[in-house]
C-alpha positions as CSV (number, residue, x, y, z in Angstrom):
1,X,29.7,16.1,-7.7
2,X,32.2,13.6,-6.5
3,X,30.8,10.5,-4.1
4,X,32.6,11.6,-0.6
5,X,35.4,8.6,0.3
6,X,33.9,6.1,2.6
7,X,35.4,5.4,6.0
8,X,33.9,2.4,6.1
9,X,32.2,-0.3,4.3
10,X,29.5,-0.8,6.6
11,X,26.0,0.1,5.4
12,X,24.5,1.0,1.9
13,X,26.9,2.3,-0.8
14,X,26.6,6.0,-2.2
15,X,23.4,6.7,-4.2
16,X,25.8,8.4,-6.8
17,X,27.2,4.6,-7.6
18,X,23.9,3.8,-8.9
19,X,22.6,7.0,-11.2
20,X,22.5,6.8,-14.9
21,X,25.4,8.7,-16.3
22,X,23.3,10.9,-18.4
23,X,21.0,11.6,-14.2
24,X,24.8,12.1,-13.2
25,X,25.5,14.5,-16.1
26,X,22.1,16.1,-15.8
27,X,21.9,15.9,-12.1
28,X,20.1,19.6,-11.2
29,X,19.3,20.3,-14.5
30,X,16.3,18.7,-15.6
31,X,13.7,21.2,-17.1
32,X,10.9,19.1,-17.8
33,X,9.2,15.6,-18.4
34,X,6.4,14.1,-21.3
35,X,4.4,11.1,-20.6
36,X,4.7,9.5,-24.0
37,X,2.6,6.6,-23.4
38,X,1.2,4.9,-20.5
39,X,4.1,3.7,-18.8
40,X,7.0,5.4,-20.8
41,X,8.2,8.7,-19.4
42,X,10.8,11.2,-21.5
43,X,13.0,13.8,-18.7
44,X,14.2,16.7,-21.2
45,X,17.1,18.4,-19.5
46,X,18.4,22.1,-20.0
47,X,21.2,20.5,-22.3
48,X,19.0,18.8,-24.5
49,X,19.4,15.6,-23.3
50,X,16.5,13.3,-23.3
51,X,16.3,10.3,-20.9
52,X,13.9,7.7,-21.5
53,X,11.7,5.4,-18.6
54,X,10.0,2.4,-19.1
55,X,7.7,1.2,-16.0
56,X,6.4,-2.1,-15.2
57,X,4.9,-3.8,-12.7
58,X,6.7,-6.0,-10.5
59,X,6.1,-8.7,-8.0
60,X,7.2,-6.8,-4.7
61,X,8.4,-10.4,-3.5
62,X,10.5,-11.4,-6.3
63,X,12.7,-14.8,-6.9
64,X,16.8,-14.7,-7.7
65,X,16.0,-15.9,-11.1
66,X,13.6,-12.8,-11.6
67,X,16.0,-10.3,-10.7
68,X,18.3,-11.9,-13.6
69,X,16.0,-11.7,-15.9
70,X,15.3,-7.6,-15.0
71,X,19.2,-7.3,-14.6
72,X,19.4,-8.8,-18.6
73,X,17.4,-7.0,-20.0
74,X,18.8,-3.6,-18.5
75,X,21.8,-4.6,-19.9
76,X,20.7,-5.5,-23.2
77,X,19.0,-2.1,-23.4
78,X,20.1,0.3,-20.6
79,X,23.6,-0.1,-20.2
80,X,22.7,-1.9,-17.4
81,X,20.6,1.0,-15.2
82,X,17.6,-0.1,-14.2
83,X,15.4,1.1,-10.5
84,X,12.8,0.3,-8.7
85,X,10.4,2.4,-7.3
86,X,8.5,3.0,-3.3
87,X,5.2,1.0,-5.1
88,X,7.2,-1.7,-6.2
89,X,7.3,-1.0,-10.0
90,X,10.7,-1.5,-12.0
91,X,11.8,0.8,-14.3
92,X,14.3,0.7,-17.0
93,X,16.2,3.8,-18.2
94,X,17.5,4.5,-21.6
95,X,18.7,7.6,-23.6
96,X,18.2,5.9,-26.8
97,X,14.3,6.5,-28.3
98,X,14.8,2.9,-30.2
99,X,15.1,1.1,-27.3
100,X,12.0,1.9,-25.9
101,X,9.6,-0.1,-28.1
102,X,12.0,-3.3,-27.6
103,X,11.8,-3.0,-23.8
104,X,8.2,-3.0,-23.9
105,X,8.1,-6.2,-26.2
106,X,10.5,-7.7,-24.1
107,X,8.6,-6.9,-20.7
108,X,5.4,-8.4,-22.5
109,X,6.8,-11.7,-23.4
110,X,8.5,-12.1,-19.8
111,X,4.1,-11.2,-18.4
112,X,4.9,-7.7,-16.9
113,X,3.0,-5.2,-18.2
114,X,3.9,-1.4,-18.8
115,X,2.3,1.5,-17.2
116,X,1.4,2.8,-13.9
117,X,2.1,6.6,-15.2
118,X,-0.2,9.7,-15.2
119,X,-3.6,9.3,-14.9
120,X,-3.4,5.8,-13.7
121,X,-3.5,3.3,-10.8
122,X,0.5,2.6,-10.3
123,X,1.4,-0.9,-8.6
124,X,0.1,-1.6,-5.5
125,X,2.3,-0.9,-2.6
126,X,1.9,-3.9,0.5
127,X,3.1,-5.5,3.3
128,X,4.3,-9.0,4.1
129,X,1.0,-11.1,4.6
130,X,0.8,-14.6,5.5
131,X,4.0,-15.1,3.5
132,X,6.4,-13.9,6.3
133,X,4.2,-11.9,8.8
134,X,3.3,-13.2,12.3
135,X,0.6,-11.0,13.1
136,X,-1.5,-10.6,9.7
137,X,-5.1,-10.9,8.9
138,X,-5.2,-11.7,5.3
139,X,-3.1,-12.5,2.5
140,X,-1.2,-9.1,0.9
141,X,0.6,-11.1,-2.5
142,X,-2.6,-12.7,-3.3
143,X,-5.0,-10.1,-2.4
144,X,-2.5,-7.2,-4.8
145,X,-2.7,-10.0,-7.4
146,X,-6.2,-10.8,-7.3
147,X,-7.4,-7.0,-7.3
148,X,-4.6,-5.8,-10.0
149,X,-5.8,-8.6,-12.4
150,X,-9.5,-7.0,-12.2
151,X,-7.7,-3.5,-12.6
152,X,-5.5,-3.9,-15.0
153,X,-6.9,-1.7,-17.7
154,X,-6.1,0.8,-15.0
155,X,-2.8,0.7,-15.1
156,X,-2.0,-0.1,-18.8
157,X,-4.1,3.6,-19.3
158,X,-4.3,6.8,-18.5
159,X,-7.9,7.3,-18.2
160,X,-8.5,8.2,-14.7
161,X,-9.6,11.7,-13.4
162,X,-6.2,11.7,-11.5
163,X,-3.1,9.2,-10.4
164,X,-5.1,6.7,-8.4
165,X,-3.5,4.6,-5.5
166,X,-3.9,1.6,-3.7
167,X,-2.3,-0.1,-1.1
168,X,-2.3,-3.4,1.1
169,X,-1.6,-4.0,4.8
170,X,-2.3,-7.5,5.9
171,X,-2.9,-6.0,9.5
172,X,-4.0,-2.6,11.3
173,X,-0.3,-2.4,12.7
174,X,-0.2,-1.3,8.8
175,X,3.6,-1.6,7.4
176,X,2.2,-0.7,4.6
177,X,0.5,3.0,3.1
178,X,-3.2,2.3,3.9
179,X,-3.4,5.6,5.6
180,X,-2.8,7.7,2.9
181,X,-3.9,6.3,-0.4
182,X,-6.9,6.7,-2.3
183,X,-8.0,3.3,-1.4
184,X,-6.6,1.2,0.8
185,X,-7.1,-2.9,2.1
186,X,-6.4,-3.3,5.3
187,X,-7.3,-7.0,7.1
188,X,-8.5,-7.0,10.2
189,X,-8.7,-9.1,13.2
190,X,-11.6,-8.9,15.3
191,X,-11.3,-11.1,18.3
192,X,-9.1,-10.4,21.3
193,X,-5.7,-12.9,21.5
194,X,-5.9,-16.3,22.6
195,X,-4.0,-16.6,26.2
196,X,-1.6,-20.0,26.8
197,X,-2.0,-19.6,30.7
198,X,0.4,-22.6,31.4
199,X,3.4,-21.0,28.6
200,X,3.0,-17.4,29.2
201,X,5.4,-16.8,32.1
202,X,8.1,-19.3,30.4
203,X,7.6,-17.3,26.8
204,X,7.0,-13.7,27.9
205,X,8.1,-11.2,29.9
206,X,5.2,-10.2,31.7
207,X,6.0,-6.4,32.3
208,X,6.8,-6.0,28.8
209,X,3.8,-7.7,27.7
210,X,1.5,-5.7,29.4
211,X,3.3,-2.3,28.2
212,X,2.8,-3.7,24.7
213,X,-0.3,-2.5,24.4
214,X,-1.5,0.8,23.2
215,X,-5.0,0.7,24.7
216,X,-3.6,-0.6,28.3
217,X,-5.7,-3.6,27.7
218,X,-3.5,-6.3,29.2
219,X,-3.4,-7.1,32.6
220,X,-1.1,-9.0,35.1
221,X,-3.3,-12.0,36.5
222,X,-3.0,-15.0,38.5
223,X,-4.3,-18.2,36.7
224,X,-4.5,-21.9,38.5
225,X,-1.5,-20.3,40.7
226,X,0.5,-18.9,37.7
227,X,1.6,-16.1,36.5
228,X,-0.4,-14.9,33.4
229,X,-2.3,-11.8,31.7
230,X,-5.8,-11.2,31.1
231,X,-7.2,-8.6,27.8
232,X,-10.2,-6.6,28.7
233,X,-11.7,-7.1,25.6
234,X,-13.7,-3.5,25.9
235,X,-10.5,-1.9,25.4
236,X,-8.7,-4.3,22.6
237,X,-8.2,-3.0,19.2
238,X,-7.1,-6.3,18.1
239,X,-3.8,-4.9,16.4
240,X,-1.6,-8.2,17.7
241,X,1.0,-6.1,19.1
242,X,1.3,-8.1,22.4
243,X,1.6,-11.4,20.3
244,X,4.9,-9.6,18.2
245,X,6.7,-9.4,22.0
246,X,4.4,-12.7,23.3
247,X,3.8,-15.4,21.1
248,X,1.9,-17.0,23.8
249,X,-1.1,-14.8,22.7
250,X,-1.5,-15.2,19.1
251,X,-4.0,-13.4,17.7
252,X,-4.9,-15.3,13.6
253,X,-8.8,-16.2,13.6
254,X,-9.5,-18.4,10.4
255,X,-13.1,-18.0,11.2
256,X,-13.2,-14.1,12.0
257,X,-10.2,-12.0,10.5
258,X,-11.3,-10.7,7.1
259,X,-10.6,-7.3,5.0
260,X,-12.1,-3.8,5.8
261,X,-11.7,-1.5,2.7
262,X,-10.5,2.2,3.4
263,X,-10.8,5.6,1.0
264,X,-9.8,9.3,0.7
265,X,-6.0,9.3,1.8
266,X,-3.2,10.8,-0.2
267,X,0.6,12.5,0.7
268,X,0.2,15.0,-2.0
269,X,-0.6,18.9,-0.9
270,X,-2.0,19.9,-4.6
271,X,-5.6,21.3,-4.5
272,X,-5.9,20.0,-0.6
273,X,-3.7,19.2,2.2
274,X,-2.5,15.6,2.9
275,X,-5.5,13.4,4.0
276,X,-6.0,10.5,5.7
277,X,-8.0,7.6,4.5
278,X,-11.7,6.5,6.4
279,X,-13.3,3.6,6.2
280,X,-15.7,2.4,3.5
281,X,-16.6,-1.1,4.4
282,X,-16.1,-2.6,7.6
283,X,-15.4,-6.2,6.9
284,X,-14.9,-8.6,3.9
285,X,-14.6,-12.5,4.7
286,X,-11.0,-13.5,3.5
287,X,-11.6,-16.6,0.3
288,X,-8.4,-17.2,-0.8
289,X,-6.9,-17.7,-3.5
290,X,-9.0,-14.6,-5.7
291,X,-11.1,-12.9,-2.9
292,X,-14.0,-12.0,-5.0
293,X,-15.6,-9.8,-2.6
294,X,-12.6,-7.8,-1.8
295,X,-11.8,-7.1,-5.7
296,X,-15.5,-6.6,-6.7
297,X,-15.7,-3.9,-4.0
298,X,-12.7,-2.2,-5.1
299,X,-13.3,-2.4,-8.8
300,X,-17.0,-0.8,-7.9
301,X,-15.2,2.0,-5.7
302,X,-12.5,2.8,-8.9
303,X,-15.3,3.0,-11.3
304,X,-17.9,4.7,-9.6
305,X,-14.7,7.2,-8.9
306,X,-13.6,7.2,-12.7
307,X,-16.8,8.1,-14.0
308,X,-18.1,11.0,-11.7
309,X,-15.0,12.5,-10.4
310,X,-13.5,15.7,-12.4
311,X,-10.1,16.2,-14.3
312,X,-7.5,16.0,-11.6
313,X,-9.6,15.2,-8.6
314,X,-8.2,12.6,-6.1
315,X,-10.5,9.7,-4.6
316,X,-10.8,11.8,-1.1
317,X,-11.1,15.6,-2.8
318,X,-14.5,13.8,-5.2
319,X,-15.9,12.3,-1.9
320,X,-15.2,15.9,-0.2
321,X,-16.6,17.7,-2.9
322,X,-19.7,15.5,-3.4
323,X,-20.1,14.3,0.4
324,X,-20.3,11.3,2.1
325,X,-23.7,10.8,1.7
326,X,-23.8,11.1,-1.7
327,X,-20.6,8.2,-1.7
328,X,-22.1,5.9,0.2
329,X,-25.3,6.5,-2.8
330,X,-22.9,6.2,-5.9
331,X,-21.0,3.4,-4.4
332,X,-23.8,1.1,-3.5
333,X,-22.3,0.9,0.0
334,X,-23.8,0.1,3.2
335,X,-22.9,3.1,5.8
336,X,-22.8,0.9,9.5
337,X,-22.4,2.1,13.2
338,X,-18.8,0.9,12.5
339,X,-18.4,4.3,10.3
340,X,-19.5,6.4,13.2
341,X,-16.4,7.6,14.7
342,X,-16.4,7.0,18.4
343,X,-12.8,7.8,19.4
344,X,-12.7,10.1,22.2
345,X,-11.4,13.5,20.3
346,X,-13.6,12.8,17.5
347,X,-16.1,15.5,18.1
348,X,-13.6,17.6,16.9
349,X,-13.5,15.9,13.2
350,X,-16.8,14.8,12.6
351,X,-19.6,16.8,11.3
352,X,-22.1,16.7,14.3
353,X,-24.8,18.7,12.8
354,X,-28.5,17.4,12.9
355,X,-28.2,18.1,9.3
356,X,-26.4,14.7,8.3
357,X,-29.1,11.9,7.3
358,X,-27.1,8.6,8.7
C-alpha cells in the first residue's frame, strides 16, 4: 500500500512514514500476539514473522534531552522505530528476540520500568495540572507520580484479575479519561469563582461570559454602576468554564479544591457494555508533593479489587456483580449524601427500591 502524494505539506505526515517495515510488510496479516513477559509483547504474523514490543513507562511531559535518549536507544536496537501509546507509555519495536533483554537493561538503567501489559495497571493517562492548566484543582504530574510509585508492582506484573486503568484530570472539565477507567482522580473545586467587579467589563465579554456556562448560572448585574456578572451559587458546578473565556473570575481555592476519587468506567464492550465511572469518595485535601491520602485510597481500592475480583473481571463488572453495598464494605469507604445522585433524570439510573440500606 503506497502513501497517497501529498498536495500539501500542511498538517501531520502519512502514518505509513512511521510503521516498522516488518508492520508495513505484515500490515493485514497478523494472526496473533504472546505476552512473553510483563511488558514485552511478540505479534506472530501469517508469514511467520515475529515482531517484538518492549513497553515502558514514560513521563507524559517529557524534556528534549529525554526524547534523545528514547530516540538512541531505538536506534541502537530498533532500527530506529519506536511509538508511543494513548496512556503515555513508550514502546520499542524489534524483530530480533536478542534485543529484547538489552532494551529492558537499558530502560532500567535510564529509571523506566517495563510493563503495563496484560493483567496489569498500564501508565496512567492525565491532563495538564498546575503545570500549564488555568483552570485545575490539583496537581496531575505529581499526583500520577505519587500514586504510580505506590503501584508499581502493578505494572511491572501481571497479577491482576484483568487490565486495570487509571487516569488523572486535574479538573471536572476532564481533558483527561476519568469517565471511563476503572478508577479515576479527578480534583475538584468546590467554591463558586471569585468576581473582579471593577475588571470584568474591560476583560470579558459579558454575553459570552454568561453563555459560558452549562448550568445558566451567570448573570448580567450591575455593580457600584458597572457592568458585571453575578453566579447563583445553587446552580454552580464549579467546573471554571466561565474563567477559560473570563479570567476575571478565577476559580483556584488553595484552601478548598482537593481530589474526589471515581470507579467502575471502562471503553471496552467484553462481558458488559461500556460503563461510566461513579464516585467513591467525595473529596481528598490536595498535600503536595506525595498526596498521601489520595495514593492510600487508591492503593486500598486496587487491592481490595485484586483480591476479591474474579479472572477477567473489570473494577466496575466486580462492584456490579458484588453490589455497591458490599464495595463501600470491602473498601472501608464512607458512602455520603454526595453519592446520592440528585441530577434531575437520575430516577431513571438509580436503584430506588426500599430495598437498598444507605
Amino acid at each position: 500500500m503506497a502513501a497517497p502524494k501529498r498536495k500539501t505539506d500542511i498538517g501531520p505526515p502519512h502514518y505509513e512514514q512511521m510503521l516498522h517495515p516488518m508492520v508495513k510488510a505484515n500490515y493485514g496479516k497478523w494472526k496473533y500476539h504472546e505476552k512473553v513477559k510483563p511488558g514485552v509483547l511478540m505479534h506472530v504474523s501469517e508469514t511467520g514473522d515475529k515482531l517484538y514490543t518492549v513497553r515502558a513507562a514514560s513521563s507524559r511531559l517529557v524534556s528534549i534531552d529525554k526524547i534523545r535518549d528514547f530516540c538512541n536507544l531505538a536506534d541502537k536496537y530498533c532500527d530506529g522505530y519506536l511509538r508511543f501509546t494513548s496512556r503515555n507509555n513508550v514502546e520499542f519495536m524489534t524483530d530480533k528476540e536478542a534485543n529484547v533483554q538489552p532494551i529492558i537493561d537499558e530502560l532500567s538503567k535510564m529509571g523506566h520500568p517495563v510493563g503495563g501489559t496484560g493483567n496489569s495497571i498500564s501508565n496512567i493517562v492525565h491532563t495538564q495540572g498546575w503545570v500549564h492548566c488555568h483552570s485545575s484543582a490539583t496537581d496531575a504530574s505529581g499526583v500520577v507520580k505519587a500514586t504510580m510509585d505506590e503501584l508499581i508492582d502493578y505494572f511491572t506484573s501481571m497479577k491482576l484479575p484483568a487490565h486495570l486503568r487509571i487516569a488523572v484530570a486535574c479538573c471536572l472539565n476532564m481533558c483527561g479519561a476519568v469517565h471511563c477507567s476503572d478508577i479515576a482522580i479527578l480534583g475538584i473545586h468546590r467554591t463558586p469563582p471569585t468576581i473582579n467587579n471593577d475588571a470584568l467589563a474591560n476583560m470579558c465579554e459579558i454575553p459570552s461570559t454568561v453563555a459560558s456556562c452549562p448550568k445558566a448560572a451567570i448573570r448580567p448585574k450591575v455593580v457600584a454602576g458597572k457592568k458585571t456578572v453575578e453566579v447563583v451559587e445553587d446552580l454552580c458546578m464549579y467546573c471554571g468554564n466561565c474563567y477559560t473565556v473570563c479570567p476575571a473570575m478565577p476559580i483556584a481555592n488553595p484552601l478548598n479544591d482537593g481530589i474526589s476519587i471515581w470507579v467502575g468506567g471502562k471503553v471496552s464492550n467484553s462481558r458488559t457494555a461500556p460503563m461510566f465511572s461513579k464516585l467513591a469518595i467525595p473529596y481528598l485535601p490536595n498535600n503536595p508533593p506525595r498526596w498521601p491520602e489520595v495514593t492510600s485510597a487508591v492503593k486500598n481500592i486496587v487491592e481490595t479489587y485484586a483480591k476479591d475480583a474474579k479472572k477477567y473481571e473489570r473494577v466496575g463488572e466486580w462492584i456490579g456483580r458484588i453490589g455497591w453495598q458490599k464495595f463501600f464494605e470491602k473498601t472501608g469507604l464512607e458512602f455520603t449524601k454526595y453519592h446520592i445522585d440528585d441530577y434531575t433524570l437520575a430516577s431513571s439510573t438509580y436503584n430506588s427500591s426500599t430495598h437498598v440500606k444507605f
